[in-house]
C-alpha positions as CSV (number, residue, x, y, z in Angstrom):
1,X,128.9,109.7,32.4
2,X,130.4,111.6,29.5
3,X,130.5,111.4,25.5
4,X,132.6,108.6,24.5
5,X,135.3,110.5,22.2
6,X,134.9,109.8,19.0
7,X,131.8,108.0,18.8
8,X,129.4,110.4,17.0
9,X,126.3,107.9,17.5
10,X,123.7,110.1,18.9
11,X,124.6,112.6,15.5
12,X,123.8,109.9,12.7
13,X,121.6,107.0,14.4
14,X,118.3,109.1,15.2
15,X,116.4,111.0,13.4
16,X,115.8,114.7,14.4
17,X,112.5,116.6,13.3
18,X,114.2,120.3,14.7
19,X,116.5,122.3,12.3
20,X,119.5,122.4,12.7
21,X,122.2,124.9,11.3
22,X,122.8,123.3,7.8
23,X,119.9,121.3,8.1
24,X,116.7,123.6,8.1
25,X,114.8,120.1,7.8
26,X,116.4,118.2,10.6
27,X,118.1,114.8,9.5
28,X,116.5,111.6,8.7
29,X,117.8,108.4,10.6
30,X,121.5,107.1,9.8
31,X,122.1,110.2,8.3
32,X,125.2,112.2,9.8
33,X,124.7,115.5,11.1
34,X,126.2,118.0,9.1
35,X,127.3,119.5,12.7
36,X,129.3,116.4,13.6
37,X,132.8,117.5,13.0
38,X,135.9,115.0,11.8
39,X,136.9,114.3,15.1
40,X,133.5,113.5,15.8
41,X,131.7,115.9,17.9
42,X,129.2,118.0,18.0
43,X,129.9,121.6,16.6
44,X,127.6,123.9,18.0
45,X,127.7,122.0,21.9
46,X,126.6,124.2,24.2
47,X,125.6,126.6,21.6
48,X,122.0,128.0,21.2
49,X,121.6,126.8,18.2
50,X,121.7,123.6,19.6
51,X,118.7,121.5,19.0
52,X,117.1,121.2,22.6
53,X,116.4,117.4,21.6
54,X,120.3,117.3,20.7
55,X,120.9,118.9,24.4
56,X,118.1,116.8,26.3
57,X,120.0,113.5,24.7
58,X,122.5,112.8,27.7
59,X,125.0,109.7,27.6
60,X,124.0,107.1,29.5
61,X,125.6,103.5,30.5
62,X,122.3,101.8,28.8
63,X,122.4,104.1,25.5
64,X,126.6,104.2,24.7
65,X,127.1,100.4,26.1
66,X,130.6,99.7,25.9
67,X,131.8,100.6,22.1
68,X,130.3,102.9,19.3
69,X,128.5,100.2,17.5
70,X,126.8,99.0,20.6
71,X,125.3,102.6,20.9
72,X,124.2,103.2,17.3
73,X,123.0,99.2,17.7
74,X,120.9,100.6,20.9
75,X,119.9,104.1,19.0
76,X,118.9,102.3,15.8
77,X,116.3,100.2,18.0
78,X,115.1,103.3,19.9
79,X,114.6,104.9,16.4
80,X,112.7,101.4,15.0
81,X,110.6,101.1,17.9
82,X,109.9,105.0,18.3
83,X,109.3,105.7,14.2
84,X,105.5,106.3,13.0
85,X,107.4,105.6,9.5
86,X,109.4,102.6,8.1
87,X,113.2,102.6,9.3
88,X,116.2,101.4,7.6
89,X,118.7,99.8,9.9
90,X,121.9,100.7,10.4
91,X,123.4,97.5,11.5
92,X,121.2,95.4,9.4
């Protein structure tokens, strides 16, 4: 399976605890990624600077589902159920 264009989910549903170029301190859930472009896609793909968390995350039918919203919905509940701290919703 690849990206969905456009969809961006996987840059602003989760949280990532690596830096990432423009973000020495990662990026907190529901935040965008600084490295999500307009267009919405990553920046740096296949770059070094790639978070390996960013480059270990492949789409999948379960994660994207069938629209955008369905994968942040699916990526918001990995984050919830996944967190060690309180997480806001991005669909609530």
């Amino acid at each position: 399976m690849n990206c969905r264009p456009g969809c961006g989910a996987c840059c602003i549903a989760p949280s990532i605890s690596s830096a990432i170029p423009g973000m020495p301190q990662g990026k907190p859930a529901g935040v965008r990624c600084v490295q999500l472009g307009d267009a919405n896609q990553c920046l740096i793909f296949g770059r070094p600077e790639r978070p390996a968390c960013c480059s270990g995350l492949q789409p999948s039918v379960e994660m994207c589902g069938t629209s955008r919203e369905l994968a942040i919905q699916w990526l918001d509940d990995l984050e919830r159920s996944t967190s060690t701290t309180p997480a806001t919703s991005l669909t609530d």
